[in-house]
ZAMARGU-4260 file (C-alpha; in steps of 0.2 Angstrom, whole numbers, plus 5000, padded with zeros to 4 digits):
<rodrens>
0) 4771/5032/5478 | 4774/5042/5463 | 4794/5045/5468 | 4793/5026/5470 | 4785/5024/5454
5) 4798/5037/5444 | 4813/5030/5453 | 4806/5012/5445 | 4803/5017/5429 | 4820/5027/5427
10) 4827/5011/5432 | 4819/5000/5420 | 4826/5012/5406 | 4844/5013/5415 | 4844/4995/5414
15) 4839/4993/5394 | 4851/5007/5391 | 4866/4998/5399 | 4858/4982/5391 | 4862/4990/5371
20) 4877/4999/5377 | 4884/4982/5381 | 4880/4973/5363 | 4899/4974/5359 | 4904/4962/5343
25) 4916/4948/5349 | 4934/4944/5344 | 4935/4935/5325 | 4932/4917/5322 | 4944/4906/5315
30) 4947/4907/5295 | 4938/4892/5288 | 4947/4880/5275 | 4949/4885/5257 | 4939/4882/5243
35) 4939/4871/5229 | 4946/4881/5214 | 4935/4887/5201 | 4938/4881/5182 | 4950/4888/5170
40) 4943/4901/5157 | 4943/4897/5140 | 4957/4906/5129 | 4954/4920/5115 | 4956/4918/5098
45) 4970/4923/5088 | 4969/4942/5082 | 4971/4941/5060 | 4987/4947/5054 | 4986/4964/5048
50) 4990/4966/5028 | 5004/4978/5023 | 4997/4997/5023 | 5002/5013/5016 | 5016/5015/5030
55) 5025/5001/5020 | 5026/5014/5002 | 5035/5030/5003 | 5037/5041/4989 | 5054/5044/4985
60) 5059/5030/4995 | 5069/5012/4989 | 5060/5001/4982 | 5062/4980/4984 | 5073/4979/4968
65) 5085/4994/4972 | 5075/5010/4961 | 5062/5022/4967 | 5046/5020/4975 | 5035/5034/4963
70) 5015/5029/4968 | 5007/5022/4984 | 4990/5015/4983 | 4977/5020/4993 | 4970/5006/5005
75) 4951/5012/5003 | 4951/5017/4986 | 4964/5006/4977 | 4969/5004/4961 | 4982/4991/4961
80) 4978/4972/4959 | 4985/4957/4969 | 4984/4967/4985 | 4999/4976/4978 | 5003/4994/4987
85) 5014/5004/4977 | 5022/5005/4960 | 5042/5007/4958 | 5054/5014/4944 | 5067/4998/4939
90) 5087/5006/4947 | 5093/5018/4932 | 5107/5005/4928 | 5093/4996/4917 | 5087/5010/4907
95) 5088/5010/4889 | 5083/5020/4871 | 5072/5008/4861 | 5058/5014/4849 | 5039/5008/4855
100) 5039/4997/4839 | 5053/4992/4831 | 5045/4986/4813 | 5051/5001/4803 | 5033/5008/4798
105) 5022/4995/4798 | 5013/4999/4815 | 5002/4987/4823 | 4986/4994/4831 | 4986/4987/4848
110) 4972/4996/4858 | 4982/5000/4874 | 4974/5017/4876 | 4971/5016/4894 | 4981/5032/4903
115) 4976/5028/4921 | 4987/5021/4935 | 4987/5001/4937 | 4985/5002/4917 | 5001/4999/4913
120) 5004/4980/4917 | 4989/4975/4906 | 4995/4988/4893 | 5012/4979/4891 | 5004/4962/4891
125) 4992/4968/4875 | 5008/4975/4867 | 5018/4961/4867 | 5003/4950/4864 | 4999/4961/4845
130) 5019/4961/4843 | 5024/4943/4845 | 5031/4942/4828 | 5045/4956/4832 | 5060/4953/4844
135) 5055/4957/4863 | 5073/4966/4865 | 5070/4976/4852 | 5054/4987/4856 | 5053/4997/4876
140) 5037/4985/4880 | 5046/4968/4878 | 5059/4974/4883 | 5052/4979/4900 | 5041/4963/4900
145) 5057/4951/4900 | 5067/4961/4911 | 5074/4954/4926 | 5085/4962/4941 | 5093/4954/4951
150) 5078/4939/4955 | 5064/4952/4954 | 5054/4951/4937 | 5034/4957/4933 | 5041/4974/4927
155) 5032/4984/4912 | 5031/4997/4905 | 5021/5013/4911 | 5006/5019/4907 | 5004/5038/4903
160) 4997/5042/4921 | 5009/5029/4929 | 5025/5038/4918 | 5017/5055/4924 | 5019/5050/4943
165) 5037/5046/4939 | 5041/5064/4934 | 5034/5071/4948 | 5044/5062/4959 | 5059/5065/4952
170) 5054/5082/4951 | 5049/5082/4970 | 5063/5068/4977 | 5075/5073/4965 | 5078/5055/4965
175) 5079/5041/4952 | 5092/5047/4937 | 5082/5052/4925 | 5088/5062/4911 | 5080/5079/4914
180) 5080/5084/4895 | 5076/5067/4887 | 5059/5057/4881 | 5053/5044/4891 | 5041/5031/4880
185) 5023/5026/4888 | 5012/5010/4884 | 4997/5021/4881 | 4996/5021/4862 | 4986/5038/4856
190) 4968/5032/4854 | 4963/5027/4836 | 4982/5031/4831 | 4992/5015/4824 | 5007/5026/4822
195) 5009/5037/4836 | 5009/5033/4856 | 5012/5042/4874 | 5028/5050/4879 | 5033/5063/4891
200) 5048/5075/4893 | 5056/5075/4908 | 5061/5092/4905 | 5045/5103/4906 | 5034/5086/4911
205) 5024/5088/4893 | 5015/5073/4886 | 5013/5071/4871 | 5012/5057/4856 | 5026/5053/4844
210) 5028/5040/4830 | 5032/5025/4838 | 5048/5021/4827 | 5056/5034/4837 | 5072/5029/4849
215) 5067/5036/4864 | 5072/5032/4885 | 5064/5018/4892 | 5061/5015/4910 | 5051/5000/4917
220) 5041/5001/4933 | 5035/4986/4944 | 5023/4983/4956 | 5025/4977/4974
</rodrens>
């Protein structure tokens, strides 16, 4: 009864074993039909066009009217206006000797004692402003303010720090013509001083002030 009763039971399992080992997955169905497509997505804007930078102004390199690139602004700290990024010296063919005021001794105070970098535009506007009685061709500051090369115009004459740049990148570059034992006239006039303004000689790179009656070089810069 008990052999009958194992030999039962073993079946029972045998069968349920042979039962799960049979539960095999059947062939793949047919694929079904396509989809309907999903919408289009909407396009991205436009990335803004990025602004000229300091990898467009070298030092020592040519500038856009043929002369030497002397002073590159910094973009996080500038000093320049009109989103301008560097200062350049005019080509040496338009250098000249003039004095700083050509009214034989009657000196006209004109207040542009600002030395800094980016002072020289508004320094050369003030001076030709106080001076408007006197022949712009015959002083450095109208002459810069009136000169023109080639279509390019806006030049003037440096400030003390701008003129100080100069030198040191002729010193550096070797580049730009200047005459190495000669004066070279700034706007900055000497603070309270009617007589006298900035000069610097390209020599030694000393600044001092000089009467403006002197005949001195003249080199314009201009911003770009």
């Amino acid at each position: 009864m008990w052999k009958k009763s194992l030999m039962s039971l073993f079946g029972m399992f045998g069968m349920v074993f042979m039962l799960s080992s049979c539960n095999i997955n059947g062939a793949p169905g047919a694929t079904g039909p396509q989809g309907p497509q999903g919408t289009d997505g909407t396009n991205g804007t436009d990335g803004k066009d990025g602004t000229g930078g300091v990898s467009d102004c070298h030092v020592g390199a040519v500038g856009p009217t043929g002369g030497y690139v002397f002073f590159c602004d910094d973009p996080g700290n500038p000093v320049l206006s009109d989103g301008k990024i560097g200062l350049e010296a005019a080509p040496v063919g338009t250098e000249t000797t003039l004095p700083w005021d050509a009214s034989l001794g009657e000196f006209t105070q004109t207040n542009t004692i600002a030395t800094a970098i980016g002072a020289g535009q508004a320094n050369t506007a003030a001076i030709v402003s106080a001076l408007s009685g006197e022949d712009e061709s015959t002083y450095a500051a109208g002459y810069c303010a009136t000169l023109i090369v080639e279509t390019y115009d806006g030049f003037f004459l440096p400030s003390k720090g701008e003129l100080n740049r100069m030198y040191l990148m002729f010193q550096d570059y070797g580049v730009g013509g200047f005459a190495y034992n000669k004066l070279y006239w700034s706007s900055s006039e000497g603070e309270g001083e009617s007589f006298a303004a900035w000069l610097q000689y390209f020599g030694l790179g000393l600044q001092d002030y000089y009467n403006k009656d002197f005949r001195n070089r003249v080199r314009c810069v201009r911003a770009f």
